[in-house]
C-alpha positions as CSV (number, residue, x, y, z in Angstrom):
1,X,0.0,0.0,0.0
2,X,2.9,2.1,0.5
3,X,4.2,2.2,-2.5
4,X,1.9,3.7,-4.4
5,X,-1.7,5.4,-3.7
6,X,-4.6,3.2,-4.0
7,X,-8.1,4.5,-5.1
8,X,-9.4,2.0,-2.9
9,X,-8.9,-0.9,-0.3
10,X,-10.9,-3.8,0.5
11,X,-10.8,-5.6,3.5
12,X,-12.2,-9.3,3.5
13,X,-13.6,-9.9,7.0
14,X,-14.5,-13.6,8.1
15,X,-17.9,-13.8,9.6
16,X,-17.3,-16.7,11.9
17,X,-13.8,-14.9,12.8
18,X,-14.3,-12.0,15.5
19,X,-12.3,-8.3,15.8
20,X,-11.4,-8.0,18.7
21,X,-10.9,-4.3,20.1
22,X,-9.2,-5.0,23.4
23,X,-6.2,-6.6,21.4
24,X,-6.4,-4.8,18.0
25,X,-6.6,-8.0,16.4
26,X,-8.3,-7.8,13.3
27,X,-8.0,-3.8,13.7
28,X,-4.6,-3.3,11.3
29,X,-6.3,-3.4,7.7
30,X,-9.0,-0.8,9.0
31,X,-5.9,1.3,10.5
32,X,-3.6,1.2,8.0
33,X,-6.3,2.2,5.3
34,X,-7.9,4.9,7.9
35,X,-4.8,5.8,8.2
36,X,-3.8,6.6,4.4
37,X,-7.4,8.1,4.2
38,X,-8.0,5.5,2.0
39,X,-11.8,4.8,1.4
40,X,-12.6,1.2,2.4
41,X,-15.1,-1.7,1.4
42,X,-15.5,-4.6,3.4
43,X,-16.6,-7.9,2.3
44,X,-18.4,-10.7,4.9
45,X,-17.3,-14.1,4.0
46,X,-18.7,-16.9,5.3
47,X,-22.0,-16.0,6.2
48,X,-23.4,-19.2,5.7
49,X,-21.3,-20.7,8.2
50,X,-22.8,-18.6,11.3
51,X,-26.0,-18.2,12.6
52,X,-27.9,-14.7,11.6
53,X,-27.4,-13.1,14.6
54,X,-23.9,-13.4,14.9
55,X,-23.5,-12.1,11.2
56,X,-25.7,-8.9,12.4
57,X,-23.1,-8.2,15.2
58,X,-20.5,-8.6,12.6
59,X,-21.9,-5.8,10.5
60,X,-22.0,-3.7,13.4
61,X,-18.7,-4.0,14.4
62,X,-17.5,-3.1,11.0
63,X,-20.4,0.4,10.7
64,X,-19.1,0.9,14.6
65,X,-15.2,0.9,12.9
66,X,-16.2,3.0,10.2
67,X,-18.4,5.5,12.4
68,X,-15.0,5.5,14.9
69,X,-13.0,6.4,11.9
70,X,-15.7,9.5,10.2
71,X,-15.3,10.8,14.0
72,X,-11.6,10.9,13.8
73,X,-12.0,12.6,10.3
74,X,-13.7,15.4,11.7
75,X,-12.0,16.5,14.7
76,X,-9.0,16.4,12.5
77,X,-10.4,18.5,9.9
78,X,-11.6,21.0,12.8
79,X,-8.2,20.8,14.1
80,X,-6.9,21.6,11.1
81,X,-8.2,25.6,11.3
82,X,-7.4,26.0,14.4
């Protein structure tokens, strides 16, 4: 990703595998694109391998990331006249 600027990144996400935000694990594609301000789609794999609610509280842990990350964006950009 570094060595050039991608248009886009997109970040496969298991649906039977969890992101975990007390270890980061799972975090890094979402930061290092976030990071690049680098406009991210995610893709759910799996979902017939897990029961509907757990795919739901997949889905909202990745809108939860990408609210996080909007948040970020604006204080920065606020910051940024200051």
């Amino acid at each position: 990703m570094c060595g050039n600027f991608p248009d886009y990144a997109t970040i496969v996400v298991a649906a039977n595998e969890k992101i975990d935000f007390h270890t980061g694990s799972g975090l890094e594609p979402f930061k290092l694109a976030f990071g690049f301000n680098i406009p991210v789609f995610v893709v759910i794999t799996k979902v017939d391998c897990v029961r509907q609610v757990e795919l739901n509280a997949q889905i909202q842990v990745v809108r939860l990331i990408n609210w996080i990350n909007r948040i970020k964006g604006e204080e920065n950009s606020r910051n940024a006249f200051l």
